[in-house]
N, C-alpha and C positions, 0 to 999 in steps of 0.2 A: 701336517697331520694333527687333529686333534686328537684329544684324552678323552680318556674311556667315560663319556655322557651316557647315564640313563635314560631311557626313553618311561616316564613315568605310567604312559599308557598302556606296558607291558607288565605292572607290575600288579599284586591282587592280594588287597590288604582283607578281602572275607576268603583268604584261606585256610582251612580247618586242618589240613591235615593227608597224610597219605591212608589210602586203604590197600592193603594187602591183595595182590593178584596171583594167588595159584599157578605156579608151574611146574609140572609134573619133573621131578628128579631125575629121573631114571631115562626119560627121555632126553631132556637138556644137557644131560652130564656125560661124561664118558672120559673113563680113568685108565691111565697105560703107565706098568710100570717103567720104570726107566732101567737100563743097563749100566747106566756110566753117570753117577749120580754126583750133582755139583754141590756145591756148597760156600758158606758163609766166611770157612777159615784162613780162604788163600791169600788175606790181604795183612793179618798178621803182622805184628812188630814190636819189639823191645822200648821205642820210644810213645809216649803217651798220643794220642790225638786230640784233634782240636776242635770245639764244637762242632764248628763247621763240617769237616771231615768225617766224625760219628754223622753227623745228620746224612751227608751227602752217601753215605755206606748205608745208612738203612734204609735208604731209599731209592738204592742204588736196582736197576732194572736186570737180569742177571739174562735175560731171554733178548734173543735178535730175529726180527721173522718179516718177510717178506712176501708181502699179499700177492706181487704177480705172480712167483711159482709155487705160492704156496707150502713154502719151508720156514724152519726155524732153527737155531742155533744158538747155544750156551759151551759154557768150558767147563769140564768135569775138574774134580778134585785134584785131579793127577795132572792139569793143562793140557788136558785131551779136548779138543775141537769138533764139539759133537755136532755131525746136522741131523736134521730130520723131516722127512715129508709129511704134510697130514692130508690125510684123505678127508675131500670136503661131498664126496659122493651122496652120501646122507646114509650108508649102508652100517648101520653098526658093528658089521662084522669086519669090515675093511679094519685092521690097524693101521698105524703109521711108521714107517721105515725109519729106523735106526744105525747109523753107523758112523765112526771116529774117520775123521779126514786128514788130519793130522796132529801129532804129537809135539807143543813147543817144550824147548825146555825148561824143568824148576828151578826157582830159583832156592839158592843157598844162603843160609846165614854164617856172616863170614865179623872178623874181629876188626873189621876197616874201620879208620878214624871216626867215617861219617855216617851213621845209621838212619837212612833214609824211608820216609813212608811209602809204603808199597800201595798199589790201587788194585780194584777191581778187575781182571779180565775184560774188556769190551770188545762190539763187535758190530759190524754192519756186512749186509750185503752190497757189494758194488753192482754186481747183474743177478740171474740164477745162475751165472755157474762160475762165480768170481765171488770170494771173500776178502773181508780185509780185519785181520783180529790183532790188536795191542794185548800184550799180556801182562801188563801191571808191574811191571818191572823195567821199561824202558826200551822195547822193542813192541816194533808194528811190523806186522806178517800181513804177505799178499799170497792166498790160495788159491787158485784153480780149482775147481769139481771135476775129478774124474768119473765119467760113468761109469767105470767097472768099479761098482761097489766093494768089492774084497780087497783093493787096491791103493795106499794112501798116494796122497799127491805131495809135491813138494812146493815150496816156495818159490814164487817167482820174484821176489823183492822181497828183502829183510831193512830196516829204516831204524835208527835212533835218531833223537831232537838232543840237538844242540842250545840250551837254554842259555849259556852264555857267562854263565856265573861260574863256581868250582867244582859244582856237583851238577849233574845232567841226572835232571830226577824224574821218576816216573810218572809215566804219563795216561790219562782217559780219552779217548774216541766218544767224539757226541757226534759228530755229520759227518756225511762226505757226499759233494755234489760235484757235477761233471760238465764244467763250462764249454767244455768242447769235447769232439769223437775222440782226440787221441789224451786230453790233461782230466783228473781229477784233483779236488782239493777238498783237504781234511783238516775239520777243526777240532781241537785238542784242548786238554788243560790240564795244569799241574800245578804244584805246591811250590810257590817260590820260596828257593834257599837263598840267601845272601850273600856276595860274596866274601870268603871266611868262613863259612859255619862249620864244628867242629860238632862232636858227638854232644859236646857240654851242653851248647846254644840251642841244637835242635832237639835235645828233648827238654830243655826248659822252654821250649816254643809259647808254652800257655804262658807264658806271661809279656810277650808281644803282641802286637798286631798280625796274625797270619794273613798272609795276602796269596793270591793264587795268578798264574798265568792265562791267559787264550789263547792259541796261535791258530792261525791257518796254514797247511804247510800243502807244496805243487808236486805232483807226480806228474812226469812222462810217463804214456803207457810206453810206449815207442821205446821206450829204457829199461822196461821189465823180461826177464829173463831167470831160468833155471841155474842155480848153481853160483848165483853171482856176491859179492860179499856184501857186509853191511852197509849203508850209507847213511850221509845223515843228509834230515830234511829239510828241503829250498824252503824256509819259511818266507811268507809275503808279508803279513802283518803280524802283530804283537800287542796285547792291552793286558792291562792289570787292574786287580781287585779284590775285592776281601772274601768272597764268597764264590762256591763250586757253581756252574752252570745247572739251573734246573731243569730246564726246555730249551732247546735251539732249535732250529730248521734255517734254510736258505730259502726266500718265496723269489722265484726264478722274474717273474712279471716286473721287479722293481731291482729287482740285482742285488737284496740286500739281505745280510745274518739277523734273523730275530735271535737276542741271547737273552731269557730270561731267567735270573737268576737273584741271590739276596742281597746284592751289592749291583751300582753301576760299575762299568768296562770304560774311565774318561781316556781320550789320546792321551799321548805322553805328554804333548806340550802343553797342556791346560792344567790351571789347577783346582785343588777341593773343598770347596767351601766344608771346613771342620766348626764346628761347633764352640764356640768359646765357654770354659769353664771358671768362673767369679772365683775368686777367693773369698773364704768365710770375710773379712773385712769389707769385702766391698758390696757384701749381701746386707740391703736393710728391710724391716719389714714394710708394708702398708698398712697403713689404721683402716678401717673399717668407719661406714658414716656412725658419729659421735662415740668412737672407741676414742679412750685414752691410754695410751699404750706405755707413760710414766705410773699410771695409778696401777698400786699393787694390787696383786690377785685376792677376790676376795670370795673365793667359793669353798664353800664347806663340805666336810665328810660325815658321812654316821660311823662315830667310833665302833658301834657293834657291829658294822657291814664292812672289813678295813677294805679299803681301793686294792687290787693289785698292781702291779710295778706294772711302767709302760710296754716293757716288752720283758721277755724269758728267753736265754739262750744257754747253749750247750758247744761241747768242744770236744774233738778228735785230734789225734796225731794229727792229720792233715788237713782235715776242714773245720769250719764254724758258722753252725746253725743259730741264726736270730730269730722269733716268732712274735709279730708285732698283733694284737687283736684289733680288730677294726670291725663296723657294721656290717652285718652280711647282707645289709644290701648297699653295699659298695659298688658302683661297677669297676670293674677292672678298667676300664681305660680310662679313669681318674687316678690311676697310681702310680705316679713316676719313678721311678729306679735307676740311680745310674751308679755301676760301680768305674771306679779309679783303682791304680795300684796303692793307693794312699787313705782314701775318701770314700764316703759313701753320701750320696743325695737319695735323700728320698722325701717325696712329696703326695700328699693326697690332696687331691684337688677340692673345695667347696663342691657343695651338690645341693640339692634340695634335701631333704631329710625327715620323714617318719616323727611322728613322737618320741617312739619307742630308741630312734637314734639320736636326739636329741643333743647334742655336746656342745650347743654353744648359747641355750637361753638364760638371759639374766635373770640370778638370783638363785639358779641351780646348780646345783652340783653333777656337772654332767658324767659319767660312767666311766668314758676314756677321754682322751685326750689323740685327737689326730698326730699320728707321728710327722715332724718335719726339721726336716735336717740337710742342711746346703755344704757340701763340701764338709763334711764332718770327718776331721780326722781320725782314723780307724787304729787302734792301738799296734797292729802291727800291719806290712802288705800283706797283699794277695792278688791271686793270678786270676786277673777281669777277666781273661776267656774261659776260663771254670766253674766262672760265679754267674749264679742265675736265682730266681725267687717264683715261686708259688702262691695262690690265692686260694684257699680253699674258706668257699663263701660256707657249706653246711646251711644250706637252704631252713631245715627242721630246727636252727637257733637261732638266735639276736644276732651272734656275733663270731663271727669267721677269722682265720688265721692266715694272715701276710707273713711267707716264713722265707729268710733270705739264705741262703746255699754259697759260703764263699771259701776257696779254696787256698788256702794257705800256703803264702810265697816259699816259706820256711818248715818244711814239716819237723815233729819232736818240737816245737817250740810252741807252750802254754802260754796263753791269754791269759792276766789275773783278770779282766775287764772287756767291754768290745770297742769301748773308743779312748783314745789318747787323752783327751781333756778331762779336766779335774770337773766328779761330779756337782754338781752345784741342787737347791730346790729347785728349780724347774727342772734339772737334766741328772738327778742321784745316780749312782752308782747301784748297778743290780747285780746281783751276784749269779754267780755262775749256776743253771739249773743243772746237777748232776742225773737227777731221775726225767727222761726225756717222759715220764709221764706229768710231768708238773704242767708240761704248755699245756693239756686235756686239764686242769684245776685251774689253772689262767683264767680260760672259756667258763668253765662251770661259775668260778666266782663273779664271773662277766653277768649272768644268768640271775646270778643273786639281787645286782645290782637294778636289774629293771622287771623283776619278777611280777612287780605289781601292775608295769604297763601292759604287760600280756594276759595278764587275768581279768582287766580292764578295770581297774582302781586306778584314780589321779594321784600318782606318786610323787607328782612333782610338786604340787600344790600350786598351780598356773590355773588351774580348771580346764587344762586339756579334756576333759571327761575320758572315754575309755578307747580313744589314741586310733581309731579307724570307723572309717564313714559302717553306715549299717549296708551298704551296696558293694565296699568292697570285702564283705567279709566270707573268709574261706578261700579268696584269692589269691595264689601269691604267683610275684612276679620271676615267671623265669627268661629272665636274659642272659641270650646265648652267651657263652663265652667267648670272650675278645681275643684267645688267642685262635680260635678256629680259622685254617687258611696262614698261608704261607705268604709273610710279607716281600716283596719282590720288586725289581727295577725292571723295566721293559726297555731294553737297549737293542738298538740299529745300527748296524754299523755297514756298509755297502763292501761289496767286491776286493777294494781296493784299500782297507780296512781304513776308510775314513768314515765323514758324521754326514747323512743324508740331507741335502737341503730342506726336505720336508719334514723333518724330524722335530720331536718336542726341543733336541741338545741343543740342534745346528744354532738356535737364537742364543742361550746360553753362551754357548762357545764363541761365540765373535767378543764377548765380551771376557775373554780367555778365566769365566769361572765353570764349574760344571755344577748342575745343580738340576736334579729330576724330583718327583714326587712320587713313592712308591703304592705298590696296588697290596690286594689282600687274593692270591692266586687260592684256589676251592680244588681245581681241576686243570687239567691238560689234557691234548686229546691223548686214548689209546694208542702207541706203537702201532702202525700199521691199518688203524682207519679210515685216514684221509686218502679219497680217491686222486687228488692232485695236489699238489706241492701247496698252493698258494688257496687252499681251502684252511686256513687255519683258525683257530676259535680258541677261545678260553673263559673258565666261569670265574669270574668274579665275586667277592662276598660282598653284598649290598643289604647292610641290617643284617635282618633272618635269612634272607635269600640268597640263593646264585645266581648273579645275571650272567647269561652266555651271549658273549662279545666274539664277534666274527670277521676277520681285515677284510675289508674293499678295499683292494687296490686300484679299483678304473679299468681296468685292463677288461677286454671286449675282442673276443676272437675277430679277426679281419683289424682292428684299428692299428694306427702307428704309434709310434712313441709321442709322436707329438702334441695328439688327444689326450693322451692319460692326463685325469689330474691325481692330486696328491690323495695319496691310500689313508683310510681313517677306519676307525673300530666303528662299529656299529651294534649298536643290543638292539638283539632278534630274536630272542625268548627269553622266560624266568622258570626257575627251576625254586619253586614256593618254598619258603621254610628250610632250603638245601643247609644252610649252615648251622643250625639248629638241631636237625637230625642227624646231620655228624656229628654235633659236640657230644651224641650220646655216645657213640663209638670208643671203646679204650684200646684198640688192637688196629687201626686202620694203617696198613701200610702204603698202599697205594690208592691214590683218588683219581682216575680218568673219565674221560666221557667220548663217545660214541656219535658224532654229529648225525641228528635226527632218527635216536633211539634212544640213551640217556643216560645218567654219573655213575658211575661202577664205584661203589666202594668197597675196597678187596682187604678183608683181616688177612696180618699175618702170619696167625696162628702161633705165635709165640706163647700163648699163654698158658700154662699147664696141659699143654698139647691135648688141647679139647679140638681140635680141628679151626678151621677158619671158613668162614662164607664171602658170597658176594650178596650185596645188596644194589638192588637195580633203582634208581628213583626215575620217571619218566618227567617229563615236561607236557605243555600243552602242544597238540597236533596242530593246533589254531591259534598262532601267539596273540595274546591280548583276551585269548577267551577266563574269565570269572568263575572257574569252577571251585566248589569249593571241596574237593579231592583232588588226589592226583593217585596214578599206581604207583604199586612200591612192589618188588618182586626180590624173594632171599633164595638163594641155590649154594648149598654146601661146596666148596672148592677140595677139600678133605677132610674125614672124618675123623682126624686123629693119631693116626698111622702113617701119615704121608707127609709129614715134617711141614716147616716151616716154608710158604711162598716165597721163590724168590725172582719172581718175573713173571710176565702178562704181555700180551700182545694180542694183534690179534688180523687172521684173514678173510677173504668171502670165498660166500657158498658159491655153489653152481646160479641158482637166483640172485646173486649180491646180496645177499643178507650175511653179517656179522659173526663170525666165531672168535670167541673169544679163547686164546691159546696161554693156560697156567703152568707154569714151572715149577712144581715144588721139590724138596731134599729127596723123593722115592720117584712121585709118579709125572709125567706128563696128562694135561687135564683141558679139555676140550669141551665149550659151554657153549651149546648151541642157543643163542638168542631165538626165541618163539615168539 
């Protein structure tokens, strides 16, 4: 199987931009309240979370909907198991039926040694008239649909996972596929606990590696029955990893789990190529052609302009902010960052450089100074899965704020300093900024310093002249930002939870390392849009763009197995400028797409409950066509009054065309694609 190749002929470097396509509100939309309304709290708990886990919760899908009978299903506040039918008639007057099928029980908080994280409710359809719902607490429910609607149904299978260690901890439903008429298998994930872990250990979790489980576990139907007591689940396979599943499906044609998710899933028996980290002693620099890197520094100041210190930071009970100034036209993916519980690394890589950034021509006194620091002992720990850093370039100045976020191993315990080592002239000691308005004086003094490049006077006495061609004036460069898209491993894993011979691992793995190359994931399809299992697609961030990558498997109704060849991604269209126009987005909570209609990006209305929209971006009908537009379509999901989205799906019309089905905290919301 090859990696995801651009087809450069697909891509359209004269594109301008989206133009806005009118679609009438009133017609495309249709708002229902809800009766039994869900919500964000049920997953709640005493011990803190883990990056990973916050990410995996807010993006957590709260809606289950099934295009053949066209239903859907969420768990109300109370773990009421709500379905509902929607009417795809096109009648605006049709509503959609609402009613609880059944009641699991709540869970209680209790003074037990181990305080475990609880998960999201999830849910799948097994047919239309078979559910299968985990309640986020360690139990999997098999339902029945009864037609008489006034009537709840009961369980025909109650199921706990046996994880193996001390604590059997909660578990999420991402698939469930049906290898044969009478077995289904479902794959799962949870939060590995240790064996040992005590209340102590797992809420100081942040300061480990969190690692997470995958299992797939086998049902007999043949074995399901009313009334019958709990059991625990035949799992077949088992893999571990550091990060929650983002996308999974089964594509039936090749027998194997797509898991894509922020870590790889290696077998147990191979191991992980980790990273090696230098010790400061064993880090030397390299000279640069004709640097002397014995000869002392011999660059000067203007005593009336004084430098500010390399970086300003501040301090909390529990955290410590560093804010290092850098060029704002840095790109971010020149910034390297690595925290330890010890150490901090950070590096900005060389670039090309402006006048106006300027910090390494002989003879000047350059502005700042690039921060660089290998394994720099940090005056006290702190808990690496807390600690994260921000780039805020400020387009409208010189000079932008690299600000690093680290959370302190030991709270109540004051910094006099941020690193261990005794200040020296190149690396002084800075004192603590108590007014977190000081990093805003940092910048401004930043401003002072090259004031005269921007007014176009030769500041520097080089004869640079006035520091920008006469063509690019009025220009500036916006490049997207590099965090846009979800960094991600594309793992395979087959039936029988081994590594596919066609796979990028399988060659890896002979060589008992594991070692993949991750992508930059834009989108995934919609819940509920692919009309077959092994239609699967995903946009890719390419530059500015999203290319949309589609599996060929080979597989050709009437052939045998023995034709197919190996299944490989293909790019089949681009989606111009995709990554670009979401980085304007500050609310997006979910990013889908629509095979051959186009990327849904759905605010979550989090933000001063101004409501939330979708915004539709289309592709070309004719890939490879030059256009230099593309449509761009907005439709309100709520105006304010209808809480926060917490799921999307989506079925077809009577024509096969697309409804997109919204779940927010009031109302259910139905968006007819025109």
């Amino acid at each position: 199987m090859n990696t995801f190749n651009v087809d450069r002929s697909l891509l359209n470097p004269k594109f301008d931009g989206y133009k806005l396509q009118p679609i009438p509100q009133e017609q495309a939309v249709l708002r229902f309240q809800l009766s039994n309304k869900p919500t964000q709290s049920t997953a709640s708990s005493k011990s803190p979370l883990s990056f990973q886990e916050m990410r995996s919760r807010i993006t957590h899908n709260h809606l289950t909907v099934d295009p053949e009978s066209k239903r859907a299903m969420y768990v109300d506040e109370d773990y009421n198991v709500c379905l509902m039918d929607i009417p795809v008639t096109g009648d605006t007057r049709t509503t959609p039926t609402f009613r609880v099928i059944y009641q699991m029980a709540q869970p209680m908080d209790t003074s037990s040694e181990v305080n475990v994280q609880r998960e999201y409710p999830s849910s799948v359809f097994l047919s239309s008239s078979t559910v299968m719902v985990a309640d986020g607490n360690g139990l999997l429910y098999i339902l029945p649909i009864k037609d008489d609607e006034t009537e709840m149904t009961e369980p025909v299978g109650i199921f706990s996972l046996r994880t193996g260690g001390s604590i059997d901890a909660p578990f999420r439903l991402h698939y469930v596929h049906r290898p044969s008429p009478t077995t289904i298998v479902v794959l799962l994930s949870s939060k590995y606990y240790p064996e040992g872990a005590t209340a102590a250990t797992t809420t100081s979790a942040s300061s480990r590696s969190i690692q997470f489980d995958l299992w797939t576990c086998k049902i007999d139907l043949f074995s399901l029955k009313s009334g019958s007591a709990t059991r625990n689940l035949d799992i077949v396979w088992h893999r571990r990893g550091t990060d929650v599943p983002l996308y999974t499906c089964f594509v039936d044609s090749i027998q194997s789990y797509l898991v894509i998710a922020g870590s790889s899933y290696p077998p147990p028996d191979v191991s992980i190529n980790k990273h090696y980290e230098p010790t400061p002693d064993e880090i030397a620099p390299i000279p640069r052609a004709d640097e002397n890197l014995d000869a002392a520094p011999t660059a000067t100041t203007d005593s009336s302009n004084p430098r500010p210190p390399p970086y300003s930071w501040t301090q909390t009970s529990d955290s410590v902010t560093v804010a290092f100034p850098l060029p704002s036209t840095t790109p971010k993916n020149k910034i390297k960052v690595l925290f330890t519980t010890q150490t901090l690394t950070l590096h900005v890589d060389s670039y090309p450089l402006s006048s106006s950034d300027d910090t390494s021509a002989p003879g000047s006194a350059p502005a700042i100074k690039l921060p660089h620091y290998s394994a720099k002992a940090l005056w006290a720990n702190v808990n690496t899965s807390s600690c994260f850093w921000t780039w805020d370039r400020e387009g409208e100045h010189t000079y932008g704020l690299l600000t690093l976020h680290m959370e302190k191993r030991h709270e109540d315990t004051r910094w006099p300093q941020v690193f261990a080592d005794q200040p020296t002239p190149d690396d002084p000691e800075v004192p603590e900024t108590l007014d977190p308005s000081e990093l805003y004086l940092i910048r401004e003094s930043l401003e002072k310093c090259t004031a005269a490049l921007k007014t176009g006077e030769d500041a520097s006495g080089l004869g640079l002249g006035r520091g920008m061609p006469s063509l690019a004036e009025g220009e500036m460069d916006e490049e997207v930002d590099d965090a846009i898209g979800r960094t991600a491993w594309v793992n395979w894993i087959d039936s029988n939870g081994g590594v596919p011979s066609w796979s990028p691992a399988a060659k890896n793995n002979k060589a008992g390392q594991w070692e993949e190359e991750p992508v930059k994931i834009l989108s995934t399809p919609l819940p509920g849009s692919l009309v077959k299992s092994d239609d699967v697609s995903l946009v890719l961030k390419q530059d500015l763009d999203g290319t949309l990558f589609e599996l060929d498997t080979g597989f050709k109704q009437g052939s045998d197995s023995a034709s197919l060849k190996n299944p490989e991604w293909k790019h089949t269209n681009t989606y111009s400028a995709l990554s670009f126009v979401l980085a304007s987005k500050q609310d997006t909570r979910f990013t889908y797409h629509i095979p051959g209609y186009g990327v849904l990006a759905m605010e979550g209305g989090s933000i001063r409950d101004r409501g939330c929209n979708l915004y539709i971006y289309r592709a070309p009908k004719n890939p490879g066509t030059k256009n230099k537009h593309e449509k761009q379509s907005i439709l309100g999901i709520v105006d304010g009054s209808g809480g926060a989205l917490l799921g999307a799906g989506c079925v077809r019309g009577l024509s096969g065309e697309p409804i997109i089905v919204c779940l927010t905290e009031r109302d259910l919301v139905l968006i007819k694609c025109l």
